[in-house]
ROSE-4610 file (N, C-alpha, C; in Angstrom, 1 decimal, always signed):
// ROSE-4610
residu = [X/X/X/X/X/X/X/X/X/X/X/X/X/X/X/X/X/X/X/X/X/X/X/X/X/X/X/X/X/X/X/X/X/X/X/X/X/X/X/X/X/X/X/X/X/X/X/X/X/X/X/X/X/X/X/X/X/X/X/X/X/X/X/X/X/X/X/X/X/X/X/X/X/X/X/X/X/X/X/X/X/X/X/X/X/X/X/X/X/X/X/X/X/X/X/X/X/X/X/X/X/X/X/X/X/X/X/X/X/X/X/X/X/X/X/X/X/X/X/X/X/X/X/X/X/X/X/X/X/X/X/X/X/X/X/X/X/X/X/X/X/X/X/X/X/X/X/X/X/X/X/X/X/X/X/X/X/X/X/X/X/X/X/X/X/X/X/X/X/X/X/X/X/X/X/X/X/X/X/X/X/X/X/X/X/X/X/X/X/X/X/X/X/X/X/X/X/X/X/X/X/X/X/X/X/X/X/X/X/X/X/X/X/X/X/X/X/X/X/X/X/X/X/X/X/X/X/X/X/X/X/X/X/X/X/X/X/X/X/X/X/X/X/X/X/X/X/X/X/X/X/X/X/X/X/X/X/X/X/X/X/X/X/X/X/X/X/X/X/X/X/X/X/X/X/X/X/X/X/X/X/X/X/X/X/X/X/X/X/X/X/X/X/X/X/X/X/X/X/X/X/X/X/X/X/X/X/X/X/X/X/X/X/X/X/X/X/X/X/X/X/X/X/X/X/X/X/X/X/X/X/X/X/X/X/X/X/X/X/X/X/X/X/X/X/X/X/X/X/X/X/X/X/X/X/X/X/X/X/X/X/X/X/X/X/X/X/X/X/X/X/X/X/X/X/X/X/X/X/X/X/X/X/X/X/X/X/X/X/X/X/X/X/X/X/X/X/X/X/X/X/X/X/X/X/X/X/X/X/X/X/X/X/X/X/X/X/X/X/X/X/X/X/X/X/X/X/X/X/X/X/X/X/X/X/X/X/X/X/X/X/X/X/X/X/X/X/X/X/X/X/X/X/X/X/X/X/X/X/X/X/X/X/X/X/X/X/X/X/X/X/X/X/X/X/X/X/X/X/X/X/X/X/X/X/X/X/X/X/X/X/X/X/X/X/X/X/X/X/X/X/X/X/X/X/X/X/X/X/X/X/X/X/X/X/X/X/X/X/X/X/X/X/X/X/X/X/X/X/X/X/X/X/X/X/X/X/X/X/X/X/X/X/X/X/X/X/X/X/X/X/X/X/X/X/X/X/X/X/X/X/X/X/X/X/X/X/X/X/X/X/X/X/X/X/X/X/X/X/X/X/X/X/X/X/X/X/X/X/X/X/X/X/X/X/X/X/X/X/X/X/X/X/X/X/X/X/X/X/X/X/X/X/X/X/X/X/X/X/X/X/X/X/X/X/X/X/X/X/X/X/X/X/X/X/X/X/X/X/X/X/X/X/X/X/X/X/X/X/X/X/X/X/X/X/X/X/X/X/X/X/X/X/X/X/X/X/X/X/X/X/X/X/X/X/X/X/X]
num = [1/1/1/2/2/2/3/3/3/4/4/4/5/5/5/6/6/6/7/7/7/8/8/8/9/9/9/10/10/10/11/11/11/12/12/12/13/13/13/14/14/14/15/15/15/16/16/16/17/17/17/18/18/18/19/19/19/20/20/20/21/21/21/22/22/22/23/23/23/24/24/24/25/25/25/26/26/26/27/27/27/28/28/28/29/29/29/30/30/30/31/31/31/32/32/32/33/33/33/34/34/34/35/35/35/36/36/36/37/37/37/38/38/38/39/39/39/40/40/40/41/41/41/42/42/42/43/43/43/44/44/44/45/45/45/46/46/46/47/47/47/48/48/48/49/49/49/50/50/50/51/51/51/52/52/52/53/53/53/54/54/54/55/55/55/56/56/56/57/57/57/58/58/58/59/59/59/60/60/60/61/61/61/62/62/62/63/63/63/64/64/64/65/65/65/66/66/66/67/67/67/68/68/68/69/69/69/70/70/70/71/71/71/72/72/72/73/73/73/74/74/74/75/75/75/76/76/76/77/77/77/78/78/78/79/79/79/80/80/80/81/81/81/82/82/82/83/83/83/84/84/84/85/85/85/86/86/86/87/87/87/88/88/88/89/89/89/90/90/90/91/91/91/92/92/92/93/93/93/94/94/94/95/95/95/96/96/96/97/97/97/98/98/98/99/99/99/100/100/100/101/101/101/102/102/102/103/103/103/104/104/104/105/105/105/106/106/106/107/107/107/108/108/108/109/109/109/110/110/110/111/111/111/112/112/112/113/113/113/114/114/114/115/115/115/116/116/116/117/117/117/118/118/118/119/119/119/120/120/120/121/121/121/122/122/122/123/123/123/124/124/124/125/125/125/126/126/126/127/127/127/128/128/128/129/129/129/130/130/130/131/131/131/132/132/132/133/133/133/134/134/134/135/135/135/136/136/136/137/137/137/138/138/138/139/139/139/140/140/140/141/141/141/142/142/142/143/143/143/144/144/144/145/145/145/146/146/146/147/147/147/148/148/148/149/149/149/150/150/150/151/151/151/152/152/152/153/153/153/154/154/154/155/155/155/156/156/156/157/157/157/158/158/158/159/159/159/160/160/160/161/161/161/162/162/162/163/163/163/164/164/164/165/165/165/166/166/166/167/167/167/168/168/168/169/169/169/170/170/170/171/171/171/172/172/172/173/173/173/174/174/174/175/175/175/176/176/176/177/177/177/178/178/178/179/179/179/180/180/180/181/181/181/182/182/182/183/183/183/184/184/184/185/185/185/186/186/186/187/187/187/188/188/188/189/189/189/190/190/190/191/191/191/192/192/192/193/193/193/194/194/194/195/195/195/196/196/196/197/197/197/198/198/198/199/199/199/200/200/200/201/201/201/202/202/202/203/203/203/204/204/204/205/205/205/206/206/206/207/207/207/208/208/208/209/209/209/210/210/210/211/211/211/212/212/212/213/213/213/214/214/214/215/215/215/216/216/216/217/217/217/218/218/218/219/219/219/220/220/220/221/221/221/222/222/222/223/223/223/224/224/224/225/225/225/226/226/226]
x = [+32.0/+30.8/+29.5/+29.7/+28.3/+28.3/+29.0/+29.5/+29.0/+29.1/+29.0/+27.4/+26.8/+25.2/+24.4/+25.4/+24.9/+24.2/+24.3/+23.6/+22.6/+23.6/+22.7/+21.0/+21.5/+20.2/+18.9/+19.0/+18.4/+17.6/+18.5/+18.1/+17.4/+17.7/+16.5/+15.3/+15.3/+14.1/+13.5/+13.8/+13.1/+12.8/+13.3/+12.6/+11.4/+11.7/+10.4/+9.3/+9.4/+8.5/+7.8/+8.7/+8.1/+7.0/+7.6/+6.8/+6.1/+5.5/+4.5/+3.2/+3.8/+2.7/+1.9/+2.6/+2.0/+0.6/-0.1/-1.2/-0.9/+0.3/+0.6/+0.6/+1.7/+2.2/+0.7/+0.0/-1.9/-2.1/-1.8/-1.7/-0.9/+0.4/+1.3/+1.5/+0.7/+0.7/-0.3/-1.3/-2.6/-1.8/-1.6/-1.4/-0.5/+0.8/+2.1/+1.7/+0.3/-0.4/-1.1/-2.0/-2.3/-1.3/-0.2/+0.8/+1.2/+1.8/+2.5/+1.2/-0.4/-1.2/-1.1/-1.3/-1.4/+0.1/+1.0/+2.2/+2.2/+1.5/+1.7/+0.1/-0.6/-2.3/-2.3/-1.5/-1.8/-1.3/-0.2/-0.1/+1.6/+2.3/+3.4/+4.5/+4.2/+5.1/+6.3/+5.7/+6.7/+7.8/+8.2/+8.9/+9.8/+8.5/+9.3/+10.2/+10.2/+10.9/+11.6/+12.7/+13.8/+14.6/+13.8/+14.3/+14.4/+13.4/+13.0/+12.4/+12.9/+12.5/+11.4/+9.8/+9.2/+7.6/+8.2/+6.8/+7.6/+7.6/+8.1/+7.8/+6.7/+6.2/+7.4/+7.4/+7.5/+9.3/+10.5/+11.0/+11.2/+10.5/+10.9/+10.5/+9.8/+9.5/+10.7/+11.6/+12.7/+13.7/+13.8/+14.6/+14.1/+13.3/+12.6/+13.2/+12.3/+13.5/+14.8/+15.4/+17.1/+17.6/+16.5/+17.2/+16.3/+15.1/+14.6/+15.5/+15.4/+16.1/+17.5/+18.2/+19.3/+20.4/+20.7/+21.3/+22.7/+23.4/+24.7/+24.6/+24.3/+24.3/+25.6/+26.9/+28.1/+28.9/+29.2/+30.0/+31.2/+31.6/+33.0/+33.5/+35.2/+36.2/+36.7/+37.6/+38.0/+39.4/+40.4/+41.4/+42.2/+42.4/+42.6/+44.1/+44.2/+45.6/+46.4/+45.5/+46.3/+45.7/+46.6/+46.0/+44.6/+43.9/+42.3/+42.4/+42.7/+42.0/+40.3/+39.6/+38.1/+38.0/+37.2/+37.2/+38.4/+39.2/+40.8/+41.3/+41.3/+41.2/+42.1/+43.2/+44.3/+44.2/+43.1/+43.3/+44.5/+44.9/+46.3/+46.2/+47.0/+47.0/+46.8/+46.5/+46.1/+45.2/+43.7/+43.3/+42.1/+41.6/+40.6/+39.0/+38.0/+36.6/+35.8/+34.7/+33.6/+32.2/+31.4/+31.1/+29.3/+28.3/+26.9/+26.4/+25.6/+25.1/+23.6/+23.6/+22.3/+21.6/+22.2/+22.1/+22.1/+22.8/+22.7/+21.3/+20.8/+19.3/+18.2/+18.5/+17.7/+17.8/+18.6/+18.7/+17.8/+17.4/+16.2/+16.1/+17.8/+18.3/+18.0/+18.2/+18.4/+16.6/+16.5/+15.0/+13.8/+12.5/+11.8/+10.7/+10.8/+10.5/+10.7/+12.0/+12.9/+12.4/+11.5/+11.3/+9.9/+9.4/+8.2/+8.8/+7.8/+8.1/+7.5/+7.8/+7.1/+8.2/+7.2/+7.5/+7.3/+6.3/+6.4/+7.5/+8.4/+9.5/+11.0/+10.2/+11.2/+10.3/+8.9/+8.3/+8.5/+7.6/+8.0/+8.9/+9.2/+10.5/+11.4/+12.1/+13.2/+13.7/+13.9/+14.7/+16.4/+17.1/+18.3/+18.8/+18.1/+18.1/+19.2/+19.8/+20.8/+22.0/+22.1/+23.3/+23.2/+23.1/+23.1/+21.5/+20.9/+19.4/+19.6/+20.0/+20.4/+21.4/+21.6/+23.3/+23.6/+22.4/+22.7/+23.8/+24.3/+25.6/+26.4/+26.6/+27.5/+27.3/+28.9/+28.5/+30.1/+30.1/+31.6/+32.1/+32.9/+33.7/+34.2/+34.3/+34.4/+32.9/+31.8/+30.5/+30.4/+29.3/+28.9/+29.5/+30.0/+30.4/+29.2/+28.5/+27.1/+26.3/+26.2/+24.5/+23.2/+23.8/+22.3/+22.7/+23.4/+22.6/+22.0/+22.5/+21.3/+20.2/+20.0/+18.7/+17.9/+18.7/+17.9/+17.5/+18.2/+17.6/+16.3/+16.7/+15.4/+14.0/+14.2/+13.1/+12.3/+13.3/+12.7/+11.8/+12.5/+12.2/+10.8/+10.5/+9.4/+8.1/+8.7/+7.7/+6.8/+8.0/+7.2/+6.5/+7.1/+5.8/+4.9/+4.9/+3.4/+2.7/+3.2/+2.0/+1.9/+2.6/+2.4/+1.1/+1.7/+0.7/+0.8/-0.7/-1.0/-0.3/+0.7/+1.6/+0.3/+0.0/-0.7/+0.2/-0.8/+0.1/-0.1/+0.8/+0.7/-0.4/-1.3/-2.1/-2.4/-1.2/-0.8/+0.1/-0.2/+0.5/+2.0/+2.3/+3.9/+4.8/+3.9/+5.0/+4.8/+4.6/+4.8/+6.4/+6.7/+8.0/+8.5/+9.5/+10.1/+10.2/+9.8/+10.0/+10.7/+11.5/+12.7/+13.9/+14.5/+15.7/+17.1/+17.0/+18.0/+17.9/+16.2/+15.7/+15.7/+15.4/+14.4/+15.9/+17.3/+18.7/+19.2/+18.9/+19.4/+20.4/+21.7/+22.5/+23.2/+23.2/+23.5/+24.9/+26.2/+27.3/+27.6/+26.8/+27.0/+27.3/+28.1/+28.3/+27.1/+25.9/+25.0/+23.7/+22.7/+21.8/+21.2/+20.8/+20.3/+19.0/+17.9/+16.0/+16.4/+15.2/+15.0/+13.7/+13.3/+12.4/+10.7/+9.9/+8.7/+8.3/+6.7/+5.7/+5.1/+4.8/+4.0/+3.0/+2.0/+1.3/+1.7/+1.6/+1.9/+0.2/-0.8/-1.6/-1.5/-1.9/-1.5/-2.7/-2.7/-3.3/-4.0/-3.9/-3.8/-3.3/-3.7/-3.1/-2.7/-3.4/-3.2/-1.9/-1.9/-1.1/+0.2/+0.3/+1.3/+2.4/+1.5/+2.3/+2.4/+2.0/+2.9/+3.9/+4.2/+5.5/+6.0/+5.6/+7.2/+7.6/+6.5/+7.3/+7.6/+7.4/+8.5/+9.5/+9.9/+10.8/+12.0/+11.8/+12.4/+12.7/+11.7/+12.6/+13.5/+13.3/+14.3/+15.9/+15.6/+16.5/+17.3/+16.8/+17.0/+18.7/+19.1/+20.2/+21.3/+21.0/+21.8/+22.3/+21.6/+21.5/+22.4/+22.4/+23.4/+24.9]
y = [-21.0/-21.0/-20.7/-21.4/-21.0/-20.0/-19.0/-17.9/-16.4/-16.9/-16.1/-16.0/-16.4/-16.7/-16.1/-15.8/-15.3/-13.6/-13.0/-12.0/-11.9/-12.7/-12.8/-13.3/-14.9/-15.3/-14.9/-14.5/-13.3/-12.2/-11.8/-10.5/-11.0/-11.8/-12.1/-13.1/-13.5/-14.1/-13.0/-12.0/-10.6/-10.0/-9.9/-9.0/-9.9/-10.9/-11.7/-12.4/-12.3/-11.8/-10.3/-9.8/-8.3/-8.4/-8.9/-8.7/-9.5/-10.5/-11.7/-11.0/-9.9/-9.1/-8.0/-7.8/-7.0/-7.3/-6.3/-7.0/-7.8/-7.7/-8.9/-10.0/-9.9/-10.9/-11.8/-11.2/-11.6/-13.1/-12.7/-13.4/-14.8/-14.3/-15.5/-15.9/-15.7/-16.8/-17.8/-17.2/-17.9/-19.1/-18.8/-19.9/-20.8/-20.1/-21.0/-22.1/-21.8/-22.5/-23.3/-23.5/-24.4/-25.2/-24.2/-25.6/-26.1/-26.2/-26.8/-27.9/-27.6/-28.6/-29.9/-29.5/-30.2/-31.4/-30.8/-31.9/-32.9/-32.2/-32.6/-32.4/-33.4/-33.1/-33.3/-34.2/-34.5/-34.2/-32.3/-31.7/-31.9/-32.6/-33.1/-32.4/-31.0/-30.5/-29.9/-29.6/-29.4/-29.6/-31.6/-32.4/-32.8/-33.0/-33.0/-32.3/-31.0/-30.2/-30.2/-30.8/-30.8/-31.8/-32.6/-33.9/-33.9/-32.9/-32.9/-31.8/-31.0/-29.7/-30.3/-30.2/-30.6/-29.6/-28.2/-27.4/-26.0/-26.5/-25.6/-24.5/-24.1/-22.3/-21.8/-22.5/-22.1/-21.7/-22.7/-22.7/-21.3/-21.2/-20.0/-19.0/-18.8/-17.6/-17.4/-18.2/-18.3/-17.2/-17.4/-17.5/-15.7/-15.6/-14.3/-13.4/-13.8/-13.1/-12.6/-13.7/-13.3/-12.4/-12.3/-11.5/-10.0/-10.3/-8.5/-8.0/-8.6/-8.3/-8.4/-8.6/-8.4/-8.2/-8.7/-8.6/-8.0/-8.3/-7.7/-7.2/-6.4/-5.3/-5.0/-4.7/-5.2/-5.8/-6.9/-8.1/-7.9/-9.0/-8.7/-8.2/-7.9/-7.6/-9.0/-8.8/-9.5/-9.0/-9.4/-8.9/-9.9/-9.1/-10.2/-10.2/-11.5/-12.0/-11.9/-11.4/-10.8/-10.0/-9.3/-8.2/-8.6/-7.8/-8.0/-6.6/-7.4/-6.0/-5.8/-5.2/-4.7/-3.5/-4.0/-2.3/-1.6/-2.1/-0.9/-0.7/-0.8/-0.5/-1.7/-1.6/-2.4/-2.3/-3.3/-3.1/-4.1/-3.9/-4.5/-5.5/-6.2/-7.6/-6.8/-7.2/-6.7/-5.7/-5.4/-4.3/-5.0/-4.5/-4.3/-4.6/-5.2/-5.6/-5.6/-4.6/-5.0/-5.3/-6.3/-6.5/-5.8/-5.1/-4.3/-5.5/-6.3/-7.4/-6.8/-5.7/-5.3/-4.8/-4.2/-3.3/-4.9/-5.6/-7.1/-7.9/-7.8/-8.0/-7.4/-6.0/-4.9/-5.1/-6.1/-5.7/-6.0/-5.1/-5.6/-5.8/-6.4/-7.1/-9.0/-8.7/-10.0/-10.7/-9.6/-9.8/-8.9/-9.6/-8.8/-8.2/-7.0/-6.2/-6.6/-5.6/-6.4/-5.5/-4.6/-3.7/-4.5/-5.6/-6.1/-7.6/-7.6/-8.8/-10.1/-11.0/-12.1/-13.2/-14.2/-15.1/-16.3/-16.1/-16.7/-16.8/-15.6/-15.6/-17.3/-17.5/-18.9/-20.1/-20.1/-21.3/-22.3/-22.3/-23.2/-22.4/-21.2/-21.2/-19.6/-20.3/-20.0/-19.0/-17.8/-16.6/-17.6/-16.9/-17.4/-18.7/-19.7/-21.0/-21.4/-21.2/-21.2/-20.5/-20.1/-19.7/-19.3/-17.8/-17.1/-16.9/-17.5/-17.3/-15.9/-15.4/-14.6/-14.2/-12.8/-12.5/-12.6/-12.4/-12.5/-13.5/-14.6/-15.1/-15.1/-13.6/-13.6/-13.9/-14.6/-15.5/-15.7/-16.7/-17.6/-18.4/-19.0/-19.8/-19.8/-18.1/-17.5/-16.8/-17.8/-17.5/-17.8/-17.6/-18.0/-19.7/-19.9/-21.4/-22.4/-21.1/-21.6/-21.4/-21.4/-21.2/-22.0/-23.2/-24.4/-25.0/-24.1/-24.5/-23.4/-21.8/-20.7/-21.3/-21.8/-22.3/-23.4/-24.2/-25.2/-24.5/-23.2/-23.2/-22.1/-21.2/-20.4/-21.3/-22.0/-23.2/-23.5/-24.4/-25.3/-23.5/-22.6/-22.0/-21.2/-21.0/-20.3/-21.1/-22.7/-23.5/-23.6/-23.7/-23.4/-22.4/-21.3/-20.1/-20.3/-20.2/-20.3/-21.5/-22.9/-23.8/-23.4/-22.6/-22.7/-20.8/-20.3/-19.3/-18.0/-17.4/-16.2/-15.1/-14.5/-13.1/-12.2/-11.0/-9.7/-8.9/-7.9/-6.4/-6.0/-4.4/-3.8/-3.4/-3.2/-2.4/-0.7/-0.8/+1.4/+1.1/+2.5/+2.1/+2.8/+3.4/+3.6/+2.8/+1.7/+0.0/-0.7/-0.1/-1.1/-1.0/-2.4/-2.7/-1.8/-1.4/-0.9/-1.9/-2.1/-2.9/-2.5/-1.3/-1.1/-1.9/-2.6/-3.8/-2.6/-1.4/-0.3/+0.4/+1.1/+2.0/+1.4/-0.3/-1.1/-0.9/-0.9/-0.9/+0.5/-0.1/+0.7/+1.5/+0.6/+0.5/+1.0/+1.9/+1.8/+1.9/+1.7/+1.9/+0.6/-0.3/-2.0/-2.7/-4.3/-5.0/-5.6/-5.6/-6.8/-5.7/-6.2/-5.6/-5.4/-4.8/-4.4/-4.0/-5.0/-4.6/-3.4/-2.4/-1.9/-1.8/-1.9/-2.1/-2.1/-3.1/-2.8/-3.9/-3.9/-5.1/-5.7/-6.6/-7.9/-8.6/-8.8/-10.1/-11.2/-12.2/-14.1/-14.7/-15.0/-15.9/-17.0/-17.8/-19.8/-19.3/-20.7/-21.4/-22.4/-22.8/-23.7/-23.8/-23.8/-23.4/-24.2/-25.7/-26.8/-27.7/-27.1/-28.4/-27.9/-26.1/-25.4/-25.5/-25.8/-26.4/-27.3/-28.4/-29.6/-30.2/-28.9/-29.0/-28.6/-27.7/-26.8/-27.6/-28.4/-29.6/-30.7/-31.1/-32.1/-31.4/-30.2/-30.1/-29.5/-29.1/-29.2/-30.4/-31.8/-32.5/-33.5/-33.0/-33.4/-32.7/-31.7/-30.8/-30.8/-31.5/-31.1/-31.5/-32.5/-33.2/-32.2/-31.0/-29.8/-29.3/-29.1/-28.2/-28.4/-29.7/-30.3/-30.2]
z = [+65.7/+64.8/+65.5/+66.6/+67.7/+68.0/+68.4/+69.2/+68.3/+66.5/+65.7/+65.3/+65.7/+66.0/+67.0/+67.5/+69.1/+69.0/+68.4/+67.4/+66.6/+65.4/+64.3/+63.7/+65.0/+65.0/+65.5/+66.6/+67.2/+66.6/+65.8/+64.8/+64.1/+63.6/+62.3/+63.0/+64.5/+64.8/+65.5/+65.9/+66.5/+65.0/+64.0/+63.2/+62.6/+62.7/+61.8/+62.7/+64.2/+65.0/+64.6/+64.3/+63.9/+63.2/+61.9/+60.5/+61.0/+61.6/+62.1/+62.7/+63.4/+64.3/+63.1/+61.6/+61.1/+60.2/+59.5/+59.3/+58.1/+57.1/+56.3/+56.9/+58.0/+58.7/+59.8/+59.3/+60.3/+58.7/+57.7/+56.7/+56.3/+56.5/+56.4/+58.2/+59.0/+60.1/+60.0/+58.8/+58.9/+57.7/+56.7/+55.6/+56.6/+57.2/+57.9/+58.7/+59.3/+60.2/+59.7/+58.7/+58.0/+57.3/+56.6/+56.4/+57.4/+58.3/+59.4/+59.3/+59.5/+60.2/+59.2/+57.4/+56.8/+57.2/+56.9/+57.2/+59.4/+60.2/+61.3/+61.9/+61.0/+61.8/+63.1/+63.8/+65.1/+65.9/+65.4/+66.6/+67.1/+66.1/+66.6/+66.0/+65.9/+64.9/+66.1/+67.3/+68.0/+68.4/+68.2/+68.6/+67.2/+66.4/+65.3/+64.2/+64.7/+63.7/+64.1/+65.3/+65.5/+64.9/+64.2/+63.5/+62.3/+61.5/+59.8/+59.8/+58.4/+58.0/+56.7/+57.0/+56.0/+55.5/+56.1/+56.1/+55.1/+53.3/+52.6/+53.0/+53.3/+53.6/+54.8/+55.4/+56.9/+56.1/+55.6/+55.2/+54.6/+53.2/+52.6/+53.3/+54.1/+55.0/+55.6/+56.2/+57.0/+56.1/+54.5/+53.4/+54.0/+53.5/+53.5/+54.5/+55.7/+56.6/+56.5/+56.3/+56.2/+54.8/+53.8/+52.6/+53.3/+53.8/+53.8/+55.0/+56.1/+57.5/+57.6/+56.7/+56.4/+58.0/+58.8/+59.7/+60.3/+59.2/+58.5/+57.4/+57.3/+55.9/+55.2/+55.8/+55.2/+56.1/+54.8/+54.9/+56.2/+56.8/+56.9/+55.7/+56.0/+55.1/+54.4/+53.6/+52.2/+51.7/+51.8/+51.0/+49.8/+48.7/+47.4/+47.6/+47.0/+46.9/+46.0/+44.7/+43.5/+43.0/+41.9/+41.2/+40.3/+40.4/+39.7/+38.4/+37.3/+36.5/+36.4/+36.4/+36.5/+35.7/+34.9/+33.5/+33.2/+33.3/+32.7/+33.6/+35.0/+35.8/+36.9/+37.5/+38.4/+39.9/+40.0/+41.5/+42.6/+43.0/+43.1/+44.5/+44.8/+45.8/+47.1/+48.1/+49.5/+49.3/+48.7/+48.6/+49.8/+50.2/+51.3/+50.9/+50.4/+49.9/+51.2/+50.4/+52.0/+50.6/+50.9/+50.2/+51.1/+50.3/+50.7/+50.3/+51.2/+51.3/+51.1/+51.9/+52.0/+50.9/+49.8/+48.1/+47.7/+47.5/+47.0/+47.2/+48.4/+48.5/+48.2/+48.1/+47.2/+45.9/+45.3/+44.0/+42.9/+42.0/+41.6/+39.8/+39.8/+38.8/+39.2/+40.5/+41.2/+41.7/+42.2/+42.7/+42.5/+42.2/+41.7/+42.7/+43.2/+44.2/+45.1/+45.3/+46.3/+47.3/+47.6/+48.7/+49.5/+48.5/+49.5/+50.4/+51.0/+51.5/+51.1/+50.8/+49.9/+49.5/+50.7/+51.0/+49.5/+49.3/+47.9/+46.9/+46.6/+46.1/+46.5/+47.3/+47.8/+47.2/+46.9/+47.1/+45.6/+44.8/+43.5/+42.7/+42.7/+41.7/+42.5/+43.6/+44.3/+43.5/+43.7/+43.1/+44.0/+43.0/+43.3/+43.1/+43.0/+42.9/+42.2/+41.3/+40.3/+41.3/+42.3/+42.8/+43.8/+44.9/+46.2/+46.1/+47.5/+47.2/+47.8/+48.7/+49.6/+49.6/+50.7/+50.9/+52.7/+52.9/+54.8/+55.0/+54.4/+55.1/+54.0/+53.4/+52.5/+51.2/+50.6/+49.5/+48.9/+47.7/+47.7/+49.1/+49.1/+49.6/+51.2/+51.2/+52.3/+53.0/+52.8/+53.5/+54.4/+55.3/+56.6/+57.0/+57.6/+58.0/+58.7/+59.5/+60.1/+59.4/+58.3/+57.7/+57.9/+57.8/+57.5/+58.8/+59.9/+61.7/+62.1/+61.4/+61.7/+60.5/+59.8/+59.0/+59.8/+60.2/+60.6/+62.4/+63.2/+64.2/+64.2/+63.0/+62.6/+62.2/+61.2/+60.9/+62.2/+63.3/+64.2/+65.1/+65.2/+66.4/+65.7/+64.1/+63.9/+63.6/+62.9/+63.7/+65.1/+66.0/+67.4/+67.7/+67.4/+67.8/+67.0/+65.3/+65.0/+65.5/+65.7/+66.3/+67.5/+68.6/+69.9/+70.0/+69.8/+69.7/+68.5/+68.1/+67.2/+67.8/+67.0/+67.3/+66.4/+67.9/+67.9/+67.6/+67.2/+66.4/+68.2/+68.7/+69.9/+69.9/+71.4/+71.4/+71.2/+72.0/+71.2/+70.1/+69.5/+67.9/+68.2/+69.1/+69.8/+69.5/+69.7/+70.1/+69.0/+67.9/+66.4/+66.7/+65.8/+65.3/+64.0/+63.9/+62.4/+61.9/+60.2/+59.1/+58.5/+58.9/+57.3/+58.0/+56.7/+57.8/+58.1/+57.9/+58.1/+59.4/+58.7/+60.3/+61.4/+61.5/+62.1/+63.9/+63.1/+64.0/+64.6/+66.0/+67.2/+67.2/+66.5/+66.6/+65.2/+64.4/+63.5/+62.6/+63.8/+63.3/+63.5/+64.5/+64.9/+63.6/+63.5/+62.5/+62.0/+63.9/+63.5/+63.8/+63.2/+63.8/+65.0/+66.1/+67.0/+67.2/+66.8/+66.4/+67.5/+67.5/+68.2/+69.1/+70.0/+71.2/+70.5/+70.5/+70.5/+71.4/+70.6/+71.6/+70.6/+70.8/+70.3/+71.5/+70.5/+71.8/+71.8/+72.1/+72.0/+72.8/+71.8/+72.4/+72.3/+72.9/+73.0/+72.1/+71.4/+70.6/+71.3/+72.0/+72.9/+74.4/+75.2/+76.3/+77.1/+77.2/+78.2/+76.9/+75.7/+74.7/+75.3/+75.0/+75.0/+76.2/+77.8/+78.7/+78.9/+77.9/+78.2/+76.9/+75.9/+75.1/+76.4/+76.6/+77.7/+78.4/+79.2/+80.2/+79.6/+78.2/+77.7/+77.4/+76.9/+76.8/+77.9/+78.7/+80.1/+80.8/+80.6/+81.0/+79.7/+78.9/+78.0/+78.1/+78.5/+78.4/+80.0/+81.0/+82.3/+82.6/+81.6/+82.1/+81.8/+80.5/+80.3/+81.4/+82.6/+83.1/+84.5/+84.9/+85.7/+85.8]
């Protein structure tokens, strides 16, 4: 289950670094940042978001991510165990299903402009709520196994960057990121996506707070390492 992360999660915290650097994304760092302060005025969001998910924005933004950035665009495979009639039509036991995860989050029966990005779509009235908010880990029975540990490590980790520092757009316009969750892959015959190469800035916010998260959490972390 860990091992199957080792991609995925990645992908969708590189592309939403992406979108962070853009000038929407100049926007939802600024609200994300005021939410996080309202829930943690005194700065403790660092420590604590590894204990409690309680900064809705920051949340649906996460949600967001994973439906536009789409990581796996199609599904693993699926093979049925019995015959399925479908419109007149006999599709018979062992047939082979790949399920377009990616057209599933485009869909704009399902979602209402599905080509923007809009984080709002998760906040008071959750698109999907009634059933698959998303398709990035699939869907039915046979879904992602790790979902709400890649949710809960996306959460904790985009917390940190926005409190720890403001993501710049590049200086040369070379080094923008791709925003289409299609183009955006190196790799395009890959299962998982593969961002492909840009730049971003990272300014601290803070610069004396910022190294001394790092050194608590290094020595929190030190006994890993032994």
């Amino acid at each position: 289950m860990v091992s199957a992360g080792l991609d995925t999660v990645p992908g969708n915290l590189i592309m939403g670094i992406a979108y962070l650097s853009s000038a929407h994304g100049q926007q939802i760092q600024a609200r994300a940042y005021e939410e996080i302060m309202k829930v943690y005025p005194d700065g403790d969001a660092w420590s604590k978001c590894i204990l409690e998910e309680k900064v809705p924005y920051v949340t649906a933004f996460v949600r967001e991510v994973l439906r536009f950035f789409i990581v796996i665009p199609i599904c693993l495979p699926r093979t049925s165990i019995k015959d399925i009639v479908y419109e007149g039509a006999v599709i018979p036991a062992g047939t082979t299903f790949y399920m377009n995860a990616w057209a599933a989050d485009y869909d704009e029966t399902h979602f209402k402009k599905p080509k923007e990005f809009n984080v709002d779509r998760y906040l008071d009235n959750p698109e999907g709520a009634g059933g698959t908010p998303h398709f990035a880990y699939g869907a039915g029975s046979r879904m992602c196994a790790g979902s709400h540990l890649a949710n809960r490590e996306l959460y904790t980790a985009f917390i940190r960057l926005i409190s720890a520092f403001h993501i710049d757009p590049p200086k040369d316009p070379k080094d923008l990121p791709i925003l289409d969750a299609l183009k955006c892959n190196s790799i395009p015959s890959s299962l998982t996506t593969e961002p492909k190469d840009f730049k971003v800035g990272f300014r601290p916010r803070d610069r004396n707070t910022l190294e001394r998260w790092i050194a608590e959490s290094e020595d929190a972390t030190r006994h890993l390492m032994t």
